[in-house]
C-alpha positions as CSV (number, residue, x, y, z in Angstrom):
1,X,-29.1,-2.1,7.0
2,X,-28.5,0.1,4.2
3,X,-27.4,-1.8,0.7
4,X,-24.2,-1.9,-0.3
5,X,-23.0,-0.4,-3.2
6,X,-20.2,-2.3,-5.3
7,X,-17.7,-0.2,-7.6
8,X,-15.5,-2.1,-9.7
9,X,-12.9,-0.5,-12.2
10,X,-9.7,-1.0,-14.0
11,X,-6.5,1.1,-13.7
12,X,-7.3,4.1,-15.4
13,X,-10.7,3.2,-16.0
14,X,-13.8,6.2,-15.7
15,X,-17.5,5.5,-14.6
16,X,-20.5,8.3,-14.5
17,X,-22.8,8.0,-11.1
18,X,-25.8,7.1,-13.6
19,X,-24.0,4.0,-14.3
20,X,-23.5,2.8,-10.7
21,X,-26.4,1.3,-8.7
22,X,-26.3,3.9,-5.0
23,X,-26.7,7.1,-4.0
24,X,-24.5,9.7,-5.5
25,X,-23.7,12.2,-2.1
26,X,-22.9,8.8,-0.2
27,X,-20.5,7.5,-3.0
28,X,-18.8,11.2,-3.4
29,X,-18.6,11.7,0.5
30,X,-16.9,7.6,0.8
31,X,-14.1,7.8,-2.0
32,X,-12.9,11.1,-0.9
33,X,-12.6,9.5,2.7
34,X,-10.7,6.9,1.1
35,X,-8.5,9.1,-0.1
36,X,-8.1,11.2,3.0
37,X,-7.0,7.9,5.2
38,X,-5.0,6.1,2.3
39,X,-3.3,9.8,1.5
40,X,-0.1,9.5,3.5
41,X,0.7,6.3,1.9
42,X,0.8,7.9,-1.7
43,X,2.7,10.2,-3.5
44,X,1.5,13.8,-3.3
45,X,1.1,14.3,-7.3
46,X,-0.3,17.8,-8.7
47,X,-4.2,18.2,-9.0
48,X,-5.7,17.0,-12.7
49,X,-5.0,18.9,-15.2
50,X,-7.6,16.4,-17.8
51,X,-10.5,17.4,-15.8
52,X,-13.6,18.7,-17.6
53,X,-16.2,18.7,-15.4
54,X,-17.8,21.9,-14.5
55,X,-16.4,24.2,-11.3
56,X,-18.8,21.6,-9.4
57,X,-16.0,19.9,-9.1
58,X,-16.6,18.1,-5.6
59,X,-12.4,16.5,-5.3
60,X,-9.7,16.7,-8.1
61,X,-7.0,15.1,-5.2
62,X,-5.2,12.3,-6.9
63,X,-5.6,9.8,-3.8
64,X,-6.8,6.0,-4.8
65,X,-9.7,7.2,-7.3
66,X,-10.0,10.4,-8.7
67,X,-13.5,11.7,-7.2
68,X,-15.7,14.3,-9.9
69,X,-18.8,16.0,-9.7
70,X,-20.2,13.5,-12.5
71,X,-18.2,10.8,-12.8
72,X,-14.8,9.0,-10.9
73,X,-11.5,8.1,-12.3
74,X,-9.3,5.3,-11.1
75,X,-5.7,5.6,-11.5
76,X,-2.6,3.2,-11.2
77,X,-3.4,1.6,-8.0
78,X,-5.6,-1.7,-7.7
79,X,-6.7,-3.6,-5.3
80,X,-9.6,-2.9,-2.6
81,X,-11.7,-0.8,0.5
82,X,-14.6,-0.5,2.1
83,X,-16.4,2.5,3.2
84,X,-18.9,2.0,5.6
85,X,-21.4,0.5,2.5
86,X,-19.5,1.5,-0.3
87,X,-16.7,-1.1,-1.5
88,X,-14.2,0.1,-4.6
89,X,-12.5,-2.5,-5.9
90,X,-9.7,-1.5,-8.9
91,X,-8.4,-4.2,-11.0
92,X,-5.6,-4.3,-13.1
93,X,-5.9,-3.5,-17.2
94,X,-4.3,-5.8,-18.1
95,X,-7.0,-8.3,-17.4
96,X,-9.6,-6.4,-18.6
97,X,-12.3,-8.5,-21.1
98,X,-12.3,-8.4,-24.7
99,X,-12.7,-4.6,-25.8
100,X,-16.4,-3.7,-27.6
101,X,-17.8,-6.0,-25.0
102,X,-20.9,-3.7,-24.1
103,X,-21.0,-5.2,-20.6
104,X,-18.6,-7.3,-18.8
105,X,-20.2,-10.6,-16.8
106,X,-19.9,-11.4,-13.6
107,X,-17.5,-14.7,-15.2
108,X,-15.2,-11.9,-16.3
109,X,-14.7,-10.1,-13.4
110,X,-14.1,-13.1,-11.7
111,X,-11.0,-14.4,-13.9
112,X,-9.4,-10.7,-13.1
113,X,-10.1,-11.3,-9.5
114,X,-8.4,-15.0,-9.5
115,X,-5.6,-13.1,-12.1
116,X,-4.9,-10.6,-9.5
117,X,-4.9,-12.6,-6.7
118,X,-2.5,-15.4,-8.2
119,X,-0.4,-12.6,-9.3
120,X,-0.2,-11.0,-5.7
121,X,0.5,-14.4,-4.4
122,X,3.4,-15.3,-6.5
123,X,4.7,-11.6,-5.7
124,X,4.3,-11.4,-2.1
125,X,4.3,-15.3,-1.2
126,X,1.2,-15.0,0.8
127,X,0.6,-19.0,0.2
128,X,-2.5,-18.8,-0.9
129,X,-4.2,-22.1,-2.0
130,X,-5.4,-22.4,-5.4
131,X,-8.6,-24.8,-4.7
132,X,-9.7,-22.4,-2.2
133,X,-9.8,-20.0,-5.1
134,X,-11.3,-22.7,-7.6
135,X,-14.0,-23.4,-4.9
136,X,-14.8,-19.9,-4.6
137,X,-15.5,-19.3,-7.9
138,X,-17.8,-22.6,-8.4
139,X,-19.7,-21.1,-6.1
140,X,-21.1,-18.6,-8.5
141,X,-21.1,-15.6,-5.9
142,X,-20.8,-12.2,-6.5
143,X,-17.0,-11.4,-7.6
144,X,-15.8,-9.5,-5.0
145,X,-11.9,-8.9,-3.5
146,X,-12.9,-8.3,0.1
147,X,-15.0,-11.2,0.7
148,X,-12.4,-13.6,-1.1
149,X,-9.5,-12.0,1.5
150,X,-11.8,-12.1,3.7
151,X,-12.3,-16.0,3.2
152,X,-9.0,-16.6,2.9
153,X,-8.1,-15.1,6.2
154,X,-11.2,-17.3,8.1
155,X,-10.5,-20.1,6.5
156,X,-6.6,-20.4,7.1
157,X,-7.5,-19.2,10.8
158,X,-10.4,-22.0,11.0
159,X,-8.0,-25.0,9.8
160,X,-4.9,-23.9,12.0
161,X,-7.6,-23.4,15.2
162,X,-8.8,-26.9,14.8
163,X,-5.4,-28.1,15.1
164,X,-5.3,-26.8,18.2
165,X,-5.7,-23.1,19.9
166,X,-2.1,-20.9,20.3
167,X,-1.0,-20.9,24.1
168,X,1.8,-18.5,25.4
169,X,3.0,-18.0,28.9
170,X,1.5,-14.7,30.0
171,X,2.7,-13.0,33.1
172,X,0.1,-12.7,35.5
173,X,-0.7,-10.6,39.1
174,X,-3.4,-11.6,41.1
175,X,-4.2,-12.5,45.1
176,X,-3.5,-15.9,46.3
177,X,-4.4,-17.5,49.7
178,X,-1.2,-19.9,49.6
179,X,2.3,-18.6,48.1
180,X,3.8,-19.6,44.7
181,X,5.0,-18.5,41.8
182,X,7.2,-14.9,42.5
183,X,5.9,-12.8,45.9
184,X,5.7,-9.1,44.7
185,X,7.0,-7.6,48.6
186,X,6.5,-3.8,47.2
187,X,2.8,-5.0,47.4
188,X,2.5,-7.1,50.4
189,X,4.0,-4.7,52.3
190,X,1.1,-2.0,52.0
191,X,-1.7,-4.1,52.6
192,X,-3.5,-3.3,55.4
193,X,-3.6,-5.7,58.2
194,X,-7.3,-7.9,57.4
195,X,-5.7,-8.8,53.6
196,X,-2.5,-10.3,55.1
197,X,-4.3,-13.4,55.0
198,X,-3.7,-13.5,50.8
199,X,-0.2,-13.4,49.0
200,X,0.6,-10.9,46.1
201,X,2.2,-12.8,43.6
202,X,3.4,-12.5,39.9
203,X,3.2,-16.5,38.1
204,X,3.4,-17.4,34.4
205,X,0.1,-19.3,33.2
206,X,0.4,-20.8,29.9
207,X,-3.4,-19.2,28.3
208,X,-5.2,-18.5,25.2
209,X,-5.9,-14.7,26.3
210,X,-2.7,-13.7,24.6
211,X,-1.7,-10.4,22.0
212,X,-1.8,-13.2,19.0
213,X,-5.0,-14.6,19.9
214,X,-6.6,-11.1,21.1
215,X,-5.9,-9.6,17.5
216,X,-7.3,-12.7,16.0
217,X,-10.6,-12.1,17.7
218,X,-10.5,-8.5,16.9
219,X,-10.0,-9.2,13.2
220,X,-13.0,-11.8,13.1
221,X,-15.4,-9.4,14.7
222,X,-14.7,-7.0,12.1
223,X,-14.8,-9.1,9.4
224,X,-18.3,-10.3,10.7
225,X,-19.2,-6.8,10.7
226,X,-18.3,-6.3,6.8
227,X,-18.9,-9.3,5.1
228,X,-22.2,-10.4,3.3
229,X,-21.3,-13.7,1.7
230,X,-23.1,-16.8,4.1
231,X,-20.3,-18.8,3.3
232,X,-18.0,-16.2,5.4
233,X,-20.7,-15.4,8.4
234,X,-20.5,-19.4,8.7
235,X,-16.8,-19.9,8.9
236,X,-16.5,-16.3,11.3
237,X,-19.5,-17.4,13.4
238,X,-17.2,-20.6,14.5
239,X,-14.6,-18.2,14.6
240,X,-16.4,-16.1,17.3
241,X,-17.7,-19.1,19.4
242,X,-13.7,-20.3,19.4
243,X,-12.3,-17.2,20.8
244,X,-15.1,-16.5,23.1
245,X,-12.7,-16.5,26.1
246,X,-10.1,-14.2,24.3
247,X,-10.5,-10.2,25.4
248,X,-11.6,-7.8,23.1
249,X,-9.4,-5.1,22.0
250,X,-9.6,-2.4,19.5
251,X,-6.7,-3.0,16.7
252,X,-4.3,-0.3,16.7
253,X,-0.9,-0.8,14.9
254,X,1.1,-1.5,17.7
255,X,-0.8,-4.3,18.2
256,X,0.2,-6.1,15.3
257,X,4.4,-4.7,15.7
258,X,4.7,-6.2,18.6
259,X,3.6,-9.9,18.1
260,X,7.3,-12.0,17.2
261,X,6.9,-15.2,15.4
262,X,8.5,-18.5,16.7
263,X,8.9,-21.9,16.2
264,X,5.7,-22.0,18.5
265,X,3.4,-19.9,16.5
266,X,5.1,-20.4,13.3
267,X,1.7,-21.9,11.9
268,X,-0.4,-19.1,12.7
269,X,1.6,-16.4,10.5
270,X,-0.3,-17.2,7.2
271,X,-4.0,-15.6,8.8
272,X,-1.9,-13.3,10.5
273,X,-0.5,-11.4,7.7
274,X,-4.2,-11.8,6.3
275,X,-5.6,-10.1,9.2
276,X,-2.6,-7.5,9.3
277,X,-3.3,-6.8,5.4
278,X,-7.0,-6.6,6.0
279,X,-7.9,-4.9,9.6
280,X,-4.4,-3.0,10.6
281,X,-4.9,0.3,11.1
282,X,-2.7,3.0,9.4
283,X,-1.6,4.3,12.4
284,X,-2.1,4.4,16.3
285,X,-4.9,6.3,17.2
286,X,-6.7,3.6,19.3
287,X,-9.8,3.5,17.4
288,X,-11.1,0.9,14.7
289,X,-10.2,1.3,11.2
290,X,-12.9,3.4,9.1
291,X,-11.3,2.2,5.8
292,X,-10.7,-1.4,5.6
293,X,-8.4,-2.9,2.7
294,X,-5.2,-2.5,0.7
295,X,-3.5,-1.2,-2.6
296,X,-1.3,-1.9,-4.2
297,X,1.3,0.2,-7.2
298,X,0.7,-1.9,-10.3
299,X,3.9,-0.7,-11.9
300,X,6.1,-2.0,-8.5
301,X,3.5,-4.9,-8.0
302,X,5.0,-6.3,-12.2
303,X,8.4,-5.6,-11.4
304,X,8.3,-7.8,-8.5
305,X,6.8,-10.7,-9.9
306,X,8.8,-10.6,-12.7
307,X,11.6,-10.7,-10.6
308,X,10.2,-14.1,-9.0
309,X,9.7,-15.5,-12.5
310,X,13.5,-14.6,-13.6
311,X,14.7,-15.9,-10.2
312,X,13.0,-19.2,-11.1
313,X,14.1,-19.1,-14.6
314,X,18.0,-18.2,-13.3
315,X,17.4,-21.2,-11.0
316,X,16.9,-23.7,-13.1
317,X,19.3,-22.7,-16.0
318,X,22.0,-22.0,-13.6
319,X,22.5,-18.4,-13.7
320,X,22.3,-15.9,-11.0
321,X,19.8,-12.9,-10.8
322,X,20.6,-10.1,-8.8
323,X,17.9,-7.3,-8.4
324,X,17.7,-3.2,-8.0
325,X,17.7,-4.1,-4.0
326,X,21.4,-5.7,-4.2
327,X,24.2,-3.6,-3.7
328,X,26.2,-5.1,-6.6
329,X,23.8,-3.8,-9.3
330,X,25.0,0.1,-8.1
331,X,27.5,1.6,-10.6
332,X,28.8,5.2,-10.1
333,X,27.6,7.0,-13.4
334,X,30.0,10.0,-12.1
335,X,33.4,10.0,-10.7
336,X,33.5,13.4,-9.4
337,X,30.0,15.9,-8.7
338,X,29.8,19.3,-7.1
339,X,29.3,19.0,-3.3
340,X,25.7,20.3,-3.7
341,X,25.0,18.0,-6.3
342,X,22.5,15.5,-5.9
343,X,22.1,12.5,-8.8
344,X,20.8,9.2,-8.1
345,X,23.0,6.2,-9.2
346,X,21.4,4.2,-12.3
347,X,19.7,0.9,-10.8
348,X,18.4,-1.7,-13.3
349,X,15.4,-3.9,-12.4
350,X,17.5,-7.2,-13.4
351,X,20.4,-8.9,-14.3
352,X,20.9,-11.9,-15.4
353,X,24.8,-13.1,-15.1
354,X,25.7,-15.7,-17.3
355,X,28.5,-18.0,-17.8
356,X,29.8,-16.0,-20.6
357,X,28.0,-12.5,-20.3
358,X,24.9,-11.1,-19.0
359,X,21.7,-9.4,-19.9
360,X,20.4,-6.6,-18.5
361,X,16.2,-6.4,-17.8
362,X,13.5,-4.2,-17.1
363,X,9.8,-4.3,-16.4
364,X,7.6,-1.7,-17.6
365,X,4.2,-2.2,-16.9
366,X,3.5,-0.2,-19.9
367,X,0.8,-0.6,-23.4
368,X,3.4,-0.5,-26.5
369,X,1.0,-1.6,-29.0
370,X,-1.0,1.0,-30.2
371,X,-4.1,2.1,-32.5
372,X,-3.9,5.0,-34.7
373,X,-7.2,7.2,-36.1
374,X,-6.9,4.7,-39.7
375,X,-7.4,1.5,-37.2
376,X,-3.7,0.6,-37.9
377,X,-1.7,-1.4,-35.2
378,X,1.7,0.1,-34.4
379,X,4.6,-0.2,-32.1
380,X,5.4,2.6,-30.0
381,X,8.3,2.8,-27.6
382,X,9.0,5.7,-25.8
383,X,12.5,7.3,-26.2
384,X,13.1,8.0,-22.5
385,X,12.5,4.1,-21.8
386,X,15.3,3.1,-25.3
387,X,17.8,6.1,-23.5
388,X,17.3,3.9,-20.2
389,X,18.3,0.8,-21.5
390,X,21.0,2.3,-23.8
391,X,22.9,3.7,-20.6
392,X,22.4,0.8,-18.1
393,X,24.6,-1.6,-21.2
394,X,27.0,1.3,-21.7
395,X,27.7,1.5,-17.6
396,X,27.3,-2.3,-17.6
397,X,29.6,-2.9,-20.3
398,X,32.6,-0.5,-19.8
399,X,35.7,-2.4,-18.6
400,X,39.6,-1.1,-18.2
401,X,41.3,-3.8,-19.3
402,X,45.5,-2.9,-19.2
403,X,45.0,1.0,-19.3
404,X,42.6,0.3,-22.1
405,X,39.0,0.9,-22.4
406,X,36.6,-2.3,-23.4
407,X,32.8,-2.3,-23.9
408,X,31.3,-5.4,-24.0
409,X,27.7,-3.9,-25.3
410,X,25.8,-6.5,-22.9
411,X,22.2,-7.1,-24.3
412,X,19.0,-5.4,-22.5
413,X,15.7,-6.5,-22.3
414,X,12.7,-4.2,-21.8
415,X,10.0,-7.3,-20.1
416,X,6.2,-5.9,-20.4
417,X,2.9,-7.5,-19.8
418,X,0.5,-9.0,-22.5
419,X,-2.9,-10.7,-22.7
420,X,-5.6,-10.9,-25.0
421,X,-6.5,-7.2,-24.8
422,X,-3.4,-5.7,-23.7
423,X,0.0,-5.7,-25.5
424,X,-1.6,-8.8,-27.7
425,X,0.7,-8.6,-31.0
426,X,4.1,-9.0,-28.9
427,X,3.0,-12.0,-26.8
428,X,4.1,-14.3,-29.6
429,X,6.9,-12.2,-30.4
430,X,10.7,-10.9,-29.9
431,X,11.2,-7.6,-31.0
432,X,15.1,-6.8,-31.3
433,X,16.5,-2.9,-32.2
434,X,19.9,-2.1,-33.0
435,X,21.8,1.1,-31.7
436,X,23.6,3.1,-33.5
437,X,27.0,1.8,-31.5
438,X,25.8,-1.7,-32.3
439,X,24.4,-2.7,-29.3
440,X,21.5,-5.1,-28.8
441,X,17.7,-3.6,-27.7
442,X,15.1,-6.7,-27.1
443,X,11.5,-6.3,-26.1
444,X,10.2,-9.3,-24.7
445,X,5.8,-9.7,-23.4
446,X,5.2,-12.0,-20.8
447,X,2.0,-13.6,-21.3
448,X,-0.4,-12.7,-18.2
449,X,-3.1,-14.8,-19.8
450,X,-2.0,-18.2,-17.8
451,X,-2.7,-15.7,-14.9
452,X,-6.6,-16.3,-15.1
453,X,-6.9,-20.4,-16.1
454,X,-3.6,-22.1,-16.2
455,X,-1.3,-23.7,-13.4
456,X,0.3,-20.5,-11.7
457,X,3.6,-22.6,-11.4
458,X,4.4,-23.0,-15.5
459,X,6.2,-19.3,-16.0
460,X,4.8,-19.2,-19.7
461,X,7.0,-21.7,-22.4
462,X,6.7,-18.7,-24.7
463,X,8.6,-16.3,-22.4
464,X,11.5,-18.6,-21.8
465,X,12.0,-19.7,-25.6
466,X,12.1,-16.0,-26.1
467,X,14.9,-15.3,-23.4
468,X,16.5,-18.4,-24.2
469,X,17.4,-16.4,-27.3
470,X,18.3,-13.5,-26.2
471,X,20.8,-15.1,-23.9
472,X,21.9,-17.3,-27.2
473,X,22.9,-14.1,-28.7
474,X,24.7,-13.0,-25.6
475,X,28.4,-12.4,-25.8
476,X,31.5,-13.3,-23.6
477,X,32.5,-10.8,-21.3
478,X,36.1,-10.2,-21.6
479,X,38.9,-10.6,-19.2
480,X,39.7,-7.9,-16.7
C-alpha cells in the first residue's frame, strides 16, 4: 500500500512541494480533485490574481486549496479530506503556534486539532465528549482530523451497539407453505399450477437489515478502508463482525435523506450525523465517495459560535438574543426603490435587548492588530466594517415618537477572535470609538485560547466583564 502523505496548513497558510514528504504529480493531481468534487459547494470567486509562479501553473481555481506549480495555498476554509493517500487537513489561524517557531511539534498541532474540534462542537452541538478527546491525545498519535472523526463516529456507534442493535419493522415478500401475515392475490393468481402449494404473502418482521443499520455498515467499511490508527481498525473490526448480517450498500445521498429519527432510534443520531458528515456523498450518483471529509467557512463557523456564547451569556443575565436568522432583526433601510431595484435589507449578526436598551454585535473573524515595517504594533480597523456598525445603530435607533423623530444611538459591538498569536493586544482589552453624532463604537476580543486547555463550558470571565460594560454604558430606549 502506498504511504500516505499528510498536509497540514492554516487558513491562508503557503507550503512548497520540497517541504512536504510525497510525490509531487500525485499531490498536484489529489488537491485539484478535491477541488473539482468540493466545487459546487463554494463560491465561484475570480482566478488569483497574487500568483507568481511561472506559466507552469498546473490550477489557479480557488476551490479548498489553491493548487501551484511550486507550492499550494490554503484559503479561508478548514477542516479535512482524503484523496486516495493524500489527506489535507486546514486549521484555523487563529490557533496557529507562537510565530518564529522554526517548526511546529506534533503537541502543537494537536492543541489546534482539540481547539477546532471543541469549537465545532459548541457551534454545531455534535455532543462530542471531551475525555474521548483527552484520551486521544494521551495517546501520543499522529495529530490527525480524520482519524479523530473517525474515532468519534466508531466509538459512539460501538457504545450505543452494545446497548443493544436497532430493530425496525421492515416489510417483507417471500413464499410461505402456510398463510399469514397479508396474501398478495395479484401474485397467487399467476402461479402456475405445481407452486399453488406455497402462499405469496407480504408480513412485517421486526430485523436488523434495515436503511439505518445498512448505512452504518457502509460507513464502517469505509472507514476501515481509510484509517491507519490501530486504535480505529480495533473498534471498526468489532464494528464489522456486529453488522455482519446487515446488506451491503453503496452510500449515495438519498440514503442518508430518507432515514427519520424517532423515539426508537433516537440514540443512534449522534454516529449518524458522524457518519453523514464523514461518508455522505455530495450527490446521487450511486458510487462511493472519492473525496471523503468536510469544510467548513471559518468566517460563518465564528459567527455561530459566538452566537451560542451570547445566547448563554443572554440566558443567564436575563436578556434576550435574537440573531440575523430571526425575522425581527429585518428593518427596511428604504421606503420606496425603483421596481428593478434590488438591495438587500441590513441584517446584524446580534442583538442583545435589554431591559433598558440594547446593543447591537457583530463577529468578524478578522486580524486588527497589526505590525508595520518599524516593528510597531497598531490597531487597524477597516472603514467599511466602522460604516457597518454606524448604520445598523442609526436604523436600530430611529424611533417616531408623536410625529417626532428620536434616535436612541444604541451601542455596537464589533466581537473578534484572539489568542496568543492572533489579535493578542485586545484580548485584555475594550476598545471604545466615538462617532462624530456621538454614538458609541466598542471592539471587544474573545479569548479563543481556553479553546485548546480550559473547560469548554466557562465562556471566558474576560469577555463577559468586558460586555458587562458595555451594556453598563447602555442607555434607555425611549417610549414609543
Amino acid at each position: 500500500m502506498p504511504r500516505l502523505t499528510i498536509i497540514t496548513l492554516y487558513e491562508h497558510e503557503e507550503k512548497k512541494y520540497r517541504d512536504i514528504t510525497g510525490d509531487k504529480k500525485t499531490i498536484q493531481e489529489a488537491l485539484i480533485e478535491l477541488n473539482r468534487k468540493f466545487k459546487r459547494d463554494f463560491k465561484k470567486l475570480d482566478k488569483s490574481k497574487d500568483n507568481s509562479d511561472t506559466e507552469d501553473t498546473i490550477d489557479e481555481s480557488k476551490g479548498v486549496v489553491e493548487v501551484y506549480a511550486n507550492k499550494i495555498k490554503a484559503r479561508h476554509y478548514v477542516g479535512f479530506a482524503a484523496v486516495g493517500n493524500v489527506f489535507l487537513q486546514i486549521l484555523p489561524k487563529v490557533f496557529k503556534p507562537k510565530k518564529g517557531q522554526t517548526q511546529e511539534t506534533q503537541e502543537d498541532t494537536w492543541r489546534s486539532i482539540l481547539a477546532f474540534i471543541r469549537m465545532l462542537n459548541i457551534a454545531y452541538g455534535l455532543k462530542i465528549e471531551d475525555h474521548d478527546l483527552a484520551y486521544l491525545h494521551g495517546r501520543k498519535l499522529n495529530p490527525n482530523l480524520y482519524e479523530v472523526f473517525i474515532y468519534l463516529f466508531a466509538k459512539s456507534l460501538w457504545k450505543e451497539i452494545q446497548s443493544g442493535y436497532h430493530r425496525e419493522y421492515v416489510e417483507v415478500h417471500r413464499e410461505e407453505k402456510f398463510l399469514r401475515g397479508k396474501l398478495l392475490m395479484s401474485r397467487q393468481i399467476r402461479k402456475l399450477p405445481h407452486r399453488l402449494n406455497t402462499f405469496s404473502v407480504e408480513v412485517h418482521e421486526l430485523i436488523e437489515d434495515n436503511l439505518l443499520n445498512r448505512i452504518f455498515y457502509a460507513s464502517v467499511r469505509e472507514a476501515m478502508r481509510k484509517t491507519t490508527w490501530g486504535i480505529n481498525r480495533k473498534l471498526l473490526g468489532e464494528l464489522m463482525l456486529a453488522f455482519d448480517g446487515v446488506t451491503q450498500i453503496h452510500l449515495r445521498a438519498e440514503h442518508f435523506e430518507r432515514v427519520h429519527f424517532t423515539r426508537l432510534n433516537e440514540r443512534f443520531r449522534k454516529p449518524f450525523e458522524m457518519a453523514k458528515l464523514l461518508f455522505m456523498p455530495a450527490s446521487g450518483k450511486g458510487r462511493s465517495r472519492e473525496v471523503s471529509g468536510f469544510f467548513v467557512d471559518m468566517n460563518k463557523l465564528f459567527e455561530l459560535y459566538i452566537a451560542r456564547v451570547l445566547s448563554r451569556y443572554a440566558g443567564e443575565n436575563g436578556y434576550e438574543l435574537t440573531t440575523n436568522k430571526d425575522l425581527e432583526n429585518s428593518k427596511r433601510l428604504f421606503n420606496n426603490k425603483p421596481s428593478k431595484a434590488s438591495f438587500k435589507n441590513q441584517y446584524p449578526d446580534y442583538i442583545l435587548n435589554l431591559n433598558r436598551g440594547l446593543v447591537i454585535l457583530d463577529a468578524k473573524y478578522t486580524e486588527l492588530v497589526k505590525i508595520n515595517k518599524k516593528g510597531e504594533t497598531k490597531i487597524e480597523l477597516r472603514p467599511d466594517i466602522a460604516r457597518q456598525l454606524y448604520v445598523y445603530s442609526r436604523i436600530w435607533g430611529y424611533h417616531r415618537i408623536s410625529r417626532n423623530e428620536v434616535d436612541s444611538k444604541p451601542p455596537s459591538v464589533i466581537v473578534v477572535p484572539a489568542s496568543l498569536t492572533y489579535n493578542q493586544e485586545l484580548s485584555e482589552k475594550l476598545l471604545e470609538f466615538e462617532f462624530f453624532d456621538g454614538r458609541k463604537l466598542y471592539i471587544i476580543a474573545y479569548n479563543m485560547e481556553h479553546l485548546k486547555t480550559k473547560n469548554v463550558s466557562d465562556m471566558g470571565e474576560k469577555f463577559k466583564e468586558i460586555l458587562d460594560k458595555v451594556i453598563s454604558r447602555t442607555t434607555a430606549l425611549p417610549e414609543s
